[in-house]
C-alpha positions as CSV (number, residue, x, y, z in Angstrom):
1,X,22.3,131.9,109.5
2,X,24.5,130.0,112.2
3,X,23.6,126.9,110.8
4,X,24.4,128.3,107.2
5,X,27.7,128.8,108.3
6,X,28.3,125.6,110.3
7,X,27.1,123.6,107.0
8,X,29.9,125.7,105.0
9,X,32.4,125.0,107.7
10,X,31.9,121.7,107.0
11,X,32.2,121.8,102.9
12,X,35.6,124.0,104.1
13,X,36.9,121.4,106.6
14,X,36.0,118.5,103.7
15,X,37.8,120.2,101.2
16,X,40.5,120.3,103.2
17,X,40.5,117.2,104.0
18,X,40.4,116.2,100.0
19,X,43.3,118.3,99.1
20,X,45.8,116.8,101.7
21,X,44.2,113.3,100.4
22,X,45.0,115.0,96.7
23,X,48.4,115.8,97.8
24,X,49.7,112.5,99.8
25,X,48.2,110.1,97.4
26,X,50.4,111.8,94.6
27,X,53.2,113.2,96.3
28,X,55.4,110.1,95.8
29,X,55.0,110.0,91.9
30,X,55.3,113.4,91.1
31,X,59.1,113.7,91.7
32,X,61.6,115.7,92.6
33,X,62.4,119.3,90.6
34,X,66.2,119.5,89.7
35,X,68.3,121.7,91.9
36,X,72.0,122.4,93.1
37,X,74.3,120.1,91.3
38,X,71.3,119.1,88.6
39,X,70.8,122.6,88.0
40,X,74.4,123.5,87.5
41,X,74.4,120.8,85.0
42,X,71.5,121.9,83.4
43,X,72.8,125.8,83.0
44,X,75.6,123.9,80.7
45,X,73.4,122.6,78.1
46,X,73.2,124.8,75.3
47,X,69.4,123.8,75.2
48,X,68.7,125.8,78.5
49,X,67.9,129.3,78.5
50,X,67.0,131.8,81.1
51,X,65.5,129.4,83.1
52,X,64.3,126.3,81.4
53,X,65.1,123.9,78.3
54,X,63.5,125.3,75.4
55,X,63.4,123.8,71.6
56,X,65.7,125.0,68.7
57,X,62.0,125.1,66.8
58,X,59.2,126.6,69.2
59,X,55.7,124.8,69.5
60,X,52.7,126.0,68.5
61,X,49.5,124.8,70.6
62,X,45.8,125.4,70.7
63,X,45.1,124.7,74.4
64,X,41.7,125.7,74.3
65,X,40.0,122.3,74.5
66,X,43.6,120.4,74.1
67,X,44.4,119.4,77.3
68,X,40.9,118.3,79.0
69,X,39.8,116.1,76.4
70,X,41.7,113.4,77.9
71,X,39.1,112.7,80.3
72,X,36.7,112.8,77.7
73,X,36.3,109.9,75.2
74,X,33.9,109.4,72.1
75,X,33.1,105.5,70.5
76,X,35.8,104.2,68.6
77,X,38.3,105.7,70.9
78,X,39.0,103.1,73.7
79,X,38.8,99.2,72.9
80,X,35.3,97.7,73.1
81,X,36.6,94.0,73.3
82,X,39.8,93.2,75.3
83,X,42.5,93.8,73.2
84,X,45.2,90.5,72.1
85,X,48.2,90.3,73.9
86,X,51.0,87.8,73.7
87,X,53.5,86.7,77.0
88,X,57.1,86.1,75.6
89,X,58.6,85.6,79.1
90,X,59.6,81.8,77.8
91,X,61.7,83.1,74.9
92,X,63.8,85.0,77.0
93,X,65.1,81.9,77.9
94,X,67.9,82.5,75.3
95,X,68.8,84.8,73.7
96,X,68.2,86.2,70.1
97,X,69.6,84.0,67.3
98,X,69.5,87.2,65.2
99,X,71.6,89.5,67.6
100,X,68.0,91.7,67.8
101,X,65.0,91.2,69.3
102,X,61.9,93.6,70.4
103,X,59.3,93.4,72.7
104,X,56.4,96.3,72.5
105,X,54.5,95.9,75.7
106,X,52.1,98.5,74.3
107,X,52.7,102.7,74.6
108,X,56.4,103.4,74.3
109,X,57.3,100.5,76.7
110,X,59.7,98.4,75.4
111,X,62.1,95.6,75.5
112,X,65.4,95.5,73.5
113,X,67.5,92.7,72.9
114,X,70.5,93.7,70.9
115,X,73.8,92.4,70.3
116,X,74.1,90.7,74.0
117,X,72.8,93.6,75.9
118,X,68.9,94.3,77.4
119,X,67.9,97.6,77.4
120,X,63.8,98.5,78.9
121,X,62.7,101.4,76.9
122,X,60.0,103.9,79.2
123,X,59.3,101.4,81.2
124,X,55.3,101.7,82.2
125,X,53.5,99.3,84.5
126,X,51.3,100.7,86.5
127,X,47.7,101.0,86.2
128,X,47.5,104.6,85.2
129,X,49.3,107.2,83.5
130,X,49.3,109.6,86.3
131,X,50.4,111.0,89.5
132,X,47.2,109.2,91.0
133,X,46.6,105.7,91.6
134,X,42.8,106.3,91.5
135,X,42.8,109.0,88.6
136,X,44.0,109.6,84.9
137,X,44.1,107.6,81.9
138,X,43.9,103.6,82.8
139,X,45.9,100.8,80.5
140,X,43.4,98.5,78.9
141,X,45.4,95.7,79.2
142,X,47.5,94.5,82.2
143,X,51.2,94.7,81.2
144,X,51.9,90.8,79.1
145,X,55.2,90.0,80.8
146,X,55.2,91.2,84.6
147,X,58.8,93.0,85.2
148,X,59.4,89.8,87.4
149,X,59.7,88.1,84.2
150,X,61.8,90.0,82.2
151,X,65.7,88.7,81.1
152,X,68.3,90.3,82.8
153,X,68.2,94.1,82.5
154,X,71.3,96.0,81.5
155,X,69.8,99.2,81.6
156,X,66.8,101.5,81.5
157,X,66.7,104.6,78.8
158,X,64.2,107.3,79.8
159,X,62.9,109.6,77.2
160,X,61.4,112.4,79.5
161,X,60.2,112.5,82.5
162,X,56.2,112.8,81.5
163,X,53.8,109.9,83.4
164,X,53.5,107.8,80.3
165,X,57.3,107.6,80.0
166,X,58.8,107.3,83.6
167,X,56.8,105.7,85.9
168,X,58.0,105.8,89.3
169,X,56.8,102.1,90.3
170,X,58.6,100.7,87.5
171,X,61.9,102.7,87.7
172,X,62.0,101.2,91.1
173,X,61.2,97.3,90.4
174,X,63.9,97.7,87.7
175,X,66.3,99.1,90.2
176,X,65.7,96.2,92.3
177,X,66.4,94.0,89.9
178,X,70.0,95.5,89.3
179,X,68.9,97.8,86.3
180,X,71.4,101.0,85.4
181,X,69.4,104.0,84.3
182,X,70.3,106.5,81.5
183,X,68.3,109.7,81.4
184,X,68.1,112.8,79.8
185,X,69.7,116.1,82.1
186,X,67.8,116.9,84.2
187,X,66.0,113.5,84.8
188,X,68.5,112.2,87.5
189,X,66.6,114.5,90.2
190,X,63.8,112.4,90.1
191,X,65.7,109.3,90.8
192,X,67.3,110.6,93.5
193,X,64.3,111.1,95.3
194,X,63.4,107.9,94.3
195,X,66.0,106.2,96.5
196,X,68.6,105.5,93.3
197,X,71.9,106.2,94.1
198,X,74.1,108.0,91.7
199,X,76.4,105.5,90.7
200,X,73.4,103.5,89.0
201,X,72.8,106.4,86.6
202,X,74.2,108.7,83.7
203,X,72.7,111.9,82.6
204,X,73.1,113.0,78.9
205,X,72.6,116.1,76.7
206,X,71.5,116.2,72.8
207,X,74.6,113.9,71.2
208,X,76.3,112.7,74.4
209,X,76.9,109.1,74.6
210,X,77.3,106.4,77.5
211,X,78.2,102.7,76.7
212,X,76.7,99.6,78.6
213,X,78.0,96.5,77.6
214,X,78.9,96.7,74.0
215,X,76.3,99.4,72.8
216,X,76.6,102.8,72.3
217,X,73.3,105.2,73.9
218,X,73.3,108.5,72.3
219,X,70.9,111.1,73.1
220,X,69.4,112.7,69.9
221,X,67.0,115.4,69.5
222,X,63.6,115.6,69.9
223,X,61.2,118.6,69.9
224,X,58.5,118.3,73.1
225,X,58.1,119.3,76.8
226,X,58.6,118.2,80.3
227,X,56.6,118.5,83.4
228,X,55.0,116.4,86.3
229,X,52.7,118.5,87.7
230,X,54.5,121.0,88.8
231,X,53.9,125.1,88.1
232,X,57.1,125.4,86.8
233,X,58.0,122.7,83.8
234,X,60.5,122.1,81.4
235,X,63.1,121.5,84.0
236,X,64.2,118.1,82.6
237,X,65.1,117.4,79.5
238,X,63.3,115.4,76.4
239,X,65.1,113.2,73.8
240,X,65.4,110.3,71.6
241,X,68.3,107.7,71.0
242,X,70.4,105.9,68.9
243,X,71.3,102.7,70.2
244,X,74.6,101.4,68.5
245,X,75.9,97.8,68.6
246,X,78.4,96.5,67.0
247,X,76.7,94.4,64.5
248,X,72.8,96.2,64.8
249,X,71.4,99.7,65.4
250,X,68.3,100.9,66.4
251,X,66.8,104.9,66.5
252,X,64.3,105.5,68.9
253,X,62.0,108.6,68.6
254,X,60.7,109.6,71.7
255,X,58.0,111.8,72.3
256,X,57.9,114.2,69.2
257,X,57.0,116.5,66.7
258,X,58.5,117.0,63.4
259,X,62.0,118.6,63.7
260,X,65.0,119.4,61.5
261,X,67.5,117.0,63.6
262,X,66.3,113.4,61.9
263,X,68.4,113.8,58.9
264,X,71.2,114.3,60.6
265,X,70.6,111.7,62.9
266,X,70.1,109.5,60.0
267,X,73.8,110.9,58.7
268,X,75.7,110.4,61.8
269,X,74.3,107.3,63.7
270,X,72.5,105.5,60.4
271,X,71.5,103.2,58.5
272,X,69.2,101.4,61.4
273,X,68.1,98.1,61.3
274,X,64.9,99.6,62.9
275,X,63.0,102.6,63.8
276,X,61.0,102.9,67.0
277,X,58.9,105.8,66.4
278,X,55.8,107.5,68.4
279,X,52.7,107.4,66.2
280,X,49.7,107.8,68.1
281,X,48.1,110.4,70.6
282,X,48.3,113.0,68.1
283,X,46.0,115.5,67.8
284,X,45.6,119.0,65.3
285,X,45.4,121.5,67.8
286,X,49.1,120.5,69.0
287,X,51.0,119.2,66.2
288,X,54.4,120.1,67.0
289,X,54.2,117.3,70.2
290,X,53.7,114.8,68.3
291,X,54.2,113.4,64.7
292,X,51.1,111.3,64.1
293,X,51.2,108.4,61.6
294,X,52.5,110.6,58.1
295,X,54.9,112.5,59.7
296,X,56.0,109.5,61.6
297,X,56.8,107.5,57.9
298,X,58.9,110.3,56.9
299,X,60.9,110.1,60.1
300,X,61.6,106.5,59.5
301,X,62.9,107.6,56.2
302,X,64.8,110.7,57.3
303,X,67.1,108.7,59.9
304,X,67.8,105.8,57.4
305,X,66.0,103.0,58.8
306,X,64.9,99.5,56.9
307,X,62.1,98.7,59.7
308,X,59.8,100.6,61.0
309,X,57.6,99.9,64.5
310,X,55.0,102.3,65.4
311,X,55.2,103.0,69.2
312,X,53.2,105.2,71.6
313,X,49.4,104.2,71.0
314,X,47.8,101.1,71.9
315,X,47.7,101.2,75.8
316,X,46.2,104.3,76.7
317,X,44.1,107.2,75.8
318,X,45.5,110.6,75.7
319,X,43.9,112.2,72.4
320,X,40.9,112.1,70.8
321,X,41.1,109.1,67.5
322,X,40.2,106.2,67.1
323,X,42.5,103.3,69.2
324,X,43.4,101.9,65.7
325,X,44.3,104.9,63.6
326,X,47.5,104.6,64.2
327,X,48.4,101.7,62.9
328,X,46.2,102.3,59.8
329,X,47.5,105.7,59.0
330,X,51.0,104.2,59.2
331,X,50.1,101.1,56.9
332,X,48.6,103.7,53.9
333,X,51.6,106.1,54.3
334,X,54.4,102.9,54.6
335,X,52.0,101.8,51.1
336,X,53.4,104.5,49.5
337,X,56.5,105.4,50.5
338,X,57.3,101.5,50.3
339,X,58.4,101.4,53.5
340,X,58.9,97.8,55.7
341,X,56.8,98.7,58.7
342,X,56.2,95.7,61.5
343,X,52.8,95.5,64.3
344,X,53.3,93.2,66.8
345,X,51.0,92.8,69.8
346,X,51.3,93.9,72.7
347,X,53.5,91.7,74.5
348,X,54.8,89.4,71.2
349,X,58.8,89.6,70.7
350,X,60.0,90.0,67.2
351,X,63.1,90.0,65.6
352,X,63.0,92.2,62.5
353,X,66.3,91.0,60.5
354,X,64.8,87.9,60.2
355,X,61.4,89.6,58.1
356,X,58.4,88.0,60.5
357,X,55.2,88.1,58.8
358,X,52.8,89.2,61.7
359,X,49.2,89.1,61.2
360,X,46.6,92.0,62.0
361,X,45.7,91.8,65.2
362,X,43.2,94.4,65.7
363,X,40.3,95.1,64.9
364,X,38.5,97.4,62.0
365,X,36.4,100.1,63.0
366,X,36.2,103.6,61.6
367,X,39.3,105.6,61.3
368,X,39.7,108.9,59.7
369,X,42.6,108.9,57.1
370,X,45.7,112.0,57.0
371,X,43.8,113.5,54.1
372,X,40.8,113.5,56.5
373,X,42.7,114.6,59.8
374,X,46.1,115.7,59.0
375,X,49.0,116.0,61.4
376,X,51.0,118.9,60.0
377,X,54.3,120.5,62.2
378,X,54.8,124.2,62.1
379,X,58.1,125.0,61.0
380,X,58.8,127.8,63.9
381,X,55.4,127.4,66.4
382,X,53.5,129.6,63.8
383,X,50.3,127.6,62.4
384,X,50.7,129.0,58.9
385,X,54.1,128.0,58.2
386,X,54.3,124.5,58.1
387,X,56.8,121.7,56.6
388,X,55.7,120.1,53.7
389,X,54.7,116.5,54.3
390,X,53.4,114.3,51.9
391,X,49.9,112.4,52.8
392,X,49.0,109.6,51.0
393,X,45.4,109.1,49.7
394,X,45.3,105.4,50.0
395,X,42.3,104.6,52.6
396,X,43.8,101.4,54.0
């Protein structure tokens, strides 16, 4: 029995030993939780009530087997072969003869030249999409242009603070490197713990607006979450933008599902020369977090855009489809809604005015289509009361 009780003192004092592991090897990442000042900003947004930001339109989500299958992954789901990627570091040698240029880096990170000022988009460079440096989902591809390369950066816009969208290791090299920050309320807290001093960064609320240079950065609605880990989320806030020049304008998305806001959007801030907007790691059981490929079309359309570049998918795994849905899906729905819709690879800078013709990159492998799989918001976090959106039947 003593011997019992010395092997479980042991497990106990191994344990222990993990967990304080656990807890120093993410500490750094996970952030800091808004409070004083942050907070007292936070009360002020009509988005924040009793305790938290909460969406105009609530969420509905089937957690049971949601969440976990991230670390699980069937064939077709990950890359088998290593996938393309293109380093435009030499272009940035001048700038765009257009006025607008794009670099998709894969995910939602993203380079934006437009109209003489360089904006990073969720900047994500690190190896893994997570508090851990030795845990969570893993890019497949090391980033095309290292951060070292990059033009001059005006600023960095934030979406939310989830791991696939601020990364603390890149937040920090872009600081170094002189970078402003805009973030949503909320977001700043993080920073701060990060070492960024106030003056490098503004904090907006749903149709607030900062200038850098001579572009416009309004906050527009989205309809998601927040959280790093912590028991208490949905302390920071989650949005899109409108990025106004004076000759070009581009919407970004964010992370999100299907909301009423994008027609207004499309009213107030439109037409866009192009359309950023999150099409991948969707899944049925949560379809008011994200839009998936159909709903994502229709969001193209509702905000007034001419062209359309599908973001969020192509790095990392966070849902269960195949790695190339995404850009199928959007190709059939685009089909028929005769929409202009541009893929570059990860890493190749485009400039969309000028109507590049970019060739498939990717590979085909089985995919199920919207009919098959479809992505359908609730209207009001209620399953059975959904917007109508319509799929197209075209395979590919």
């Amino acid at each position: 029995m003593k011997r019992f009780f010395r092997y479980l003192g042991y497990v106990a004092a191994l344990l222990v030993v993990f967990l304080v592991f656990v807890a120093i090897s993410a500490w750094p990442n996970i952030g800091t939780l808004p409070k004083g000042e942050f907070v007292a900003r936070n009360e002020q947004s009509p988005e924040w009530k009793g305790d938290q930001f909460q969406n105009p339109q609530a969420m509905f989500s089937n957690l049971r087997g949601g969440i976990l299958q991230i670390f699980e992954s069937q064939p077709g789901e990950e890359p088998d072969h290593p996938v393309p990627t293109v380093d435009s570091s030499p272009l940035y040698k001048a700038p765009p003869a257009s006025g607008l240029r794009l670099t998709w880096f894969g995910h939602s990170s993203m380079l934006l030249e437009i109209d003489g000022t360089n904006i990073v988009i969720d900047p994500f460079w690190s190896e893994r999409t997570s508090p851990f440096g030795w845990l969570g989902p893993k890019r497949w591809y090391p980033p095309p242009v290292s951060i070292d390369h990059l033009p001059r950066v005006d600023v960095v816009v934030i979406s939310h603070d989830h791991y696939d969208h601020l990364d603390r290791a890149s937040v920090q090299a872009l600081y170094a490197r002189g970078a402003r920050f805009i973030v949503p309320l909320g977001v700043a807290s993080h920073l701060v713990g990060w070492g960024i001093p106030s003056d490098r960064f503004t904090q907006l609320d749903w149709w607030q607006e900062a200038k850098v240079g001579a572009v416009s950065i309004v906050s527009t609605p989205s309809r998601h979450a927040s959280g790093r880990l912590s028991a208490r989320s949905n302390q920071t806030l989650w949005t899109g933008y409108a990025l106004i020049g004076p000759h070009h304008r581009v919407f970004y998305s964010g992370d999100t599902g299907l909301n009423d806001s994008f027609p207004e959007v499309g009213e107030k801030y439109g037409p866009f020369d192009l359309s950023l907007i999150e099409s991948g790691q969707y899944d049925a059981q949560w379809p008011d977090w994200h839009l998936g490929p159909e709903q994502a079309v229709l969001v193209h359309q509702e905000v007034k855009a001419r062209t359309m570049i599908p973001v969020h998918w192509g790095l990392v795994k966070l849902a269960h489809h195949a790695w190339t849905e995404p850009p199928e899906r959007i190709l059939a729905a685009a089909h028929c809604a005769n929409v202009d819709v541009l893929i570059p690879e990860p890493g190749q800078a485009v400039e969309p005015t000028t109507h590049p013709v970019v060739p498939r990159w990717w590979p085909s492998q089985a995919w199920s289509t919207g009919s098959q799989t479809p992505i359908v918001a609730s209207k009001d976090g209620r399953p059975n009361h959904l917007y109508a959106v319509p799929v197209c039947h075209r395979a590919g």
